[in-house]
C-alpha positions as CSV (number, residue, x, y, z in Angstrom):
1,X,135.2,-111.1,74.5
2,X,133.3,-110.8,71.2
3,X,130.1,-113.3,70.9
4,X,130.6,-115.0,73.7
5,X,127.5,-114.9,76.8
6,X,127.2,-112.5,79.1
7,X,126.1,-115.2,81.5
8,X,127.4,-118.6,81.1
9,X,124.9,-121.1,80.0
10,X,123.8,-123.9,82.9
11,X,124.5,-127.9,81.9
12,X,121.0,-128.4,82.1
13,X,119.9,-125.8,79.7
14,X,122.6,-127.1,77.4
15,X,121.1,-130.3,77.2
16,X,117.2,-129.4,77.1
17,X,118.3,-127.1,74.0
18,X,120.1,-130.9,72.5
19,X,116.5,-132.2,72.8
20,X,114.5,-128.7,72.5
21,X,116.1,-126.0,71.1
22,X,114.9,-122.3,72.9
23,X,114.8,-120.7,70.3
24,X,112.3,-123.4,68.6
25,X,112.8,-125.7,66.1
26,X,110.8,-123.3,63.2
27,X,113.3,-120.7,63.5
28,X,116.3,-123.4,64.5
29,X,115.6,-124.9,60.5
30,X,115.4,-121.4,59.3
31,X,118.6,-120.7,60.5
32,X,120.3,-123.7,58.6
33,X,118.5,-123.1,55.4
34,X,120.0,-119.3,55.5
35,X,123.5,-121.0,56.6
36,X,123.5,-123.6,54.3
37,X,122.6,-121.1,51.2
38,X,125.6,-118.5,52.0
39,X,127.9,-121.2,52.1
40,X,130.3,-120.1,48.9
41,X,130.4,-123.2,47.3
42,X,128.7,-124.5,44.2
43,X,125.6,-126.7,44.5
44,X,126.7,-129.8,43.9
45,X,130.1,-129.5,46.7
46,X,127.1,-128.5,49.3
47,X,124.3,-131.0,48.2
48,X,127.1,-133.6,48.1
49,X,128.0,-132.4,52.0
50,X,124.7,-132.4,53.4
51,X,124.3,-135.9,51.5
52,X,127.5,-137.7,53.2
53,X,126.4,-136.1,56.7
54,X,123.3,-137.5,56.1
55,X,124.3,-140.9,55.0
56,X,126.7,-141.2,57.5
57,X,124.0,-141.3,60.1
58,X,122.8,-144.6,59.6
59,X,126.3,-146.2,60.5
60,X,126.6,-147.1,64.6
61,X,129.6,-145.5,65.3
62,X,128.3,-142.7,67.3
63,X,130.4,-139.7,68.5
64,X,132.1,-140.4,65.0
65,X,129.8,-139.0,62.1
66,X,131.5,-135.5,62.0
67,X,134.7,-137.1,61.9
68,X,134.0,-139.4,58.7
69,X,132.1,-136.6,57.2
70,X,134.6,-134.6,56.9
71,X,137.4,-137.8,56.1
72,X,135.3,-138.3,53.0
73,X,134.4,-134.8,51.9
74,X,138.6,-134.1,52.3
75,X,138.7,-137.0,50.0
76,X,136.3,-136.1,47.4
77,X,136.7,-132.1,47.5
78,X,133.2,-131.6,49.1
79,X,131.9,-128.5,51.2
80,X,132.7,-129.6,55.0
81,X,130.7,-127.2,56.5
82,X,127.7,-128.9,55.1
83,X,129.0,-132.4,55.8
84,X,129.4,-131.4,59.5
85,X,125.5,-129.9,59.2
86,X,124.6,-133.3,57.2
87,X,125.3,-135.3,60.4
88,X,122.8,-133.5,62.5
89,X,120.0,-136.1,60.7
90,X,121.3,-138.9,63.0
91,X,120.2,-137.0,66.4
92,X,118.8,-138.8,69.9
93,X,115.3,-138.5,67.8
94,X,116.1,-140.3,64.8
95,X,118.6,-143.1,66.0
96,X,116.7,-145.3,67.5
97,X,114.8,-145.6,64.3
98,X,118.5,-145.4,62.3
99,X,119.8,-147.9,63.7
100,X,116.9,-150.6,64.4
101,X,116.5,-150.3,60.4
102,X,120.7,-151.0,60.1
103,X,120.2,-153.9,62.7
104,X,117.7,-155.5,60.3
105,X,118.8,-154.9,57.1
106,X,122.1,-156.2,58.6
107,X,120.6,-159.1,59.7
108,X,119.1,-159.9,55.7
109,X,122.7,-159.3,54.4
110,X,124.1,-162.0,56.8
111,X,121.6,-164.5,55.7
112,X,121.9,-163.6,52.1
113,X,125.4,-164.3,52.6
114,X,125.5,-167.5,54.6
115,X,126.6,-166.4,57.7
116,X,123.7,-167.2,60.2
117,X,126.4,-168.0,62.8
118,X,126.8,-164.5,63.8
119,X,123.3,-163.2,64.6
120,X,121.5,-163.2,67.7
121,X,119.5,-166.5,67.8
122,X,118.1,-166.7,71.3
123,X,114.4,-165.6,71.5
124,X,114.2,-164.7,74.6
125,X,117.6,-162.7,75.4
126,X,116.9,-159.0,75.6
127,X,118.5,-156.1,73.8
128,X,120.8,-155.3,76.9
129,X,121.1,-158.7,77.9
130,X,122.4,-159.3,74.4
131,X,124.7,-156.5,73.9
132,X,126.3,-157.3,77.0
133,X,126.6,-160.8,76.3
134,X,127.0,-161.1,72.2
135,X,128.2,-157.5,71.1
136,X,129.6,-158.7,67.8
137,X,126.4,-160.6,67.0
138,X,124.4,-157.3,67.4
139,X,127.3,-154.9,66.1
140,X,128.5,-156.6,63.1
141,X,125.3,-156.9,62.1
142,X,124.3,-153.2,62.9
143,X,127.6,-152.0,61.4
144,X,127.1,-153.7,58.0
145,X,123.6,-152.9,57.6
146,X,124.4,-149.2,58.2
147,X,127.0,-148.8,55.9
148,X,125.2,-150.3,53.3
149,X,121.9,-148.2,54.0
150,X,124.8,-145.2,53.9
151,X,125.4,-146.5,50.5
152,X,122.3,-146.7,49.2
153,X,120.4,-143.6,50.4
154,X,123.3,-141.0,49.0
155,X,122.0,-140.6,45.9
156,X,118.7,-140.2,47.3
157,X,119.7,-137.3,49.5
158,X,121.9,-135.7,47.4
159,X,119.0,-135.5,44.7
160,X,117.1,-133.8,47.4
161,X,119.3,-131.9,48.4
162,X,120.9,-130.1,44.9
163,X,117.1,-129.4,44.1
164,X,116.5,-127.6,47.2
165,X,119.7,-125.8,47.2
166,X,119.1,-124.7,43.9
167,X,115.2,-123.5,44.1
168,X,116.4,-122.0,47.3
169,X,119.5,-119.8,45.5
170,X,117.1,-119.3,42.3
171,X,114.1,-117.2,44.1
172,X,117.0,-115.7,46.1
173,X,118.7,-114.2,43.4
174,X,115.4,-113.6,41.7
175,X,114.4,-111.1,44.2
């Protein structure tokens, strides 16, 4: 069979490559910069793309990222290839940073809104001991926060990103 391995990767090399890639993470971003600038779309579909994935990271509904990327780039005609390479911001490195800023920015939004009720008020419960007990009061929270943070930071990466992508496809047709 064409591209396929000649010896089947192990589970535990699978995972170590989730966390560390083999080929190293230099050459692993190389290789998305070079994918993301033969995509044939314009600049703004693929900036837009990459921008949704990337929003879509702060949410906490994990294991569905790729699936609302590519909901809302159906929606709005964007590039889906670079919405499902957008999502790969919100990785095991980057979510417990993701979503502790949703959780609090959650948590302002509820008190701006009036709605104490539903947050966590016990000091002393932990994390776990919380979730367990009061998932709403940690997921609504978490849920809203995200969303808006989703919201807010699109225009910020899609900025980023249509410059990039456009240096990037100006000094490569310039050579």
């Amino acid at each position: 069979m064409l591209f396929k391995r000649r010896d089947k990767q192990k589970i535990h090399s699978r995972i170590r490559n989730i966390f560390w890639p083999s080929m190293g993470w230099k050459r692993t971003l190389n290789y998305f910069k070079h994918r993301v600038l033969r995509i044939p779309a314009t600049t703004s579909s693929i900036a837009f793309g990459l921008a949704i994935g990337c929003s879509i990271s702060f949410t906490p509904t994990l294991g569905f990222h790729i699936l609302q990327a590519l909901f809302i780039c159906f929606i709005f005609k964007w590039n889906y290839f670079a919405g499902v390479i957008g999502t790969v911001f919100g990785n095991p490195w980057t979510f417990p940073f993701i979503l502790t800023a949703s959780y609090q920015v959650g948590k302002i939004i509820f008190v701006i809104l009036g709605y104490e009720d539903f947050l966590l008020k016990e000091i002393n419960v932990s994390l776990l001991q919380g979730i367990r007990d009061y998932p709403y009061k940690i997921l609504l929270p978490t849920l809203l926060g995200g969303y808006f943070l989703a919201i807010v930071t699109l225009p910020l990466f899609y900025g980023a990103f249509y410059c990039a992508i456009n240096k990037a496809r100006y000094l490569k047709d310039k050579k």
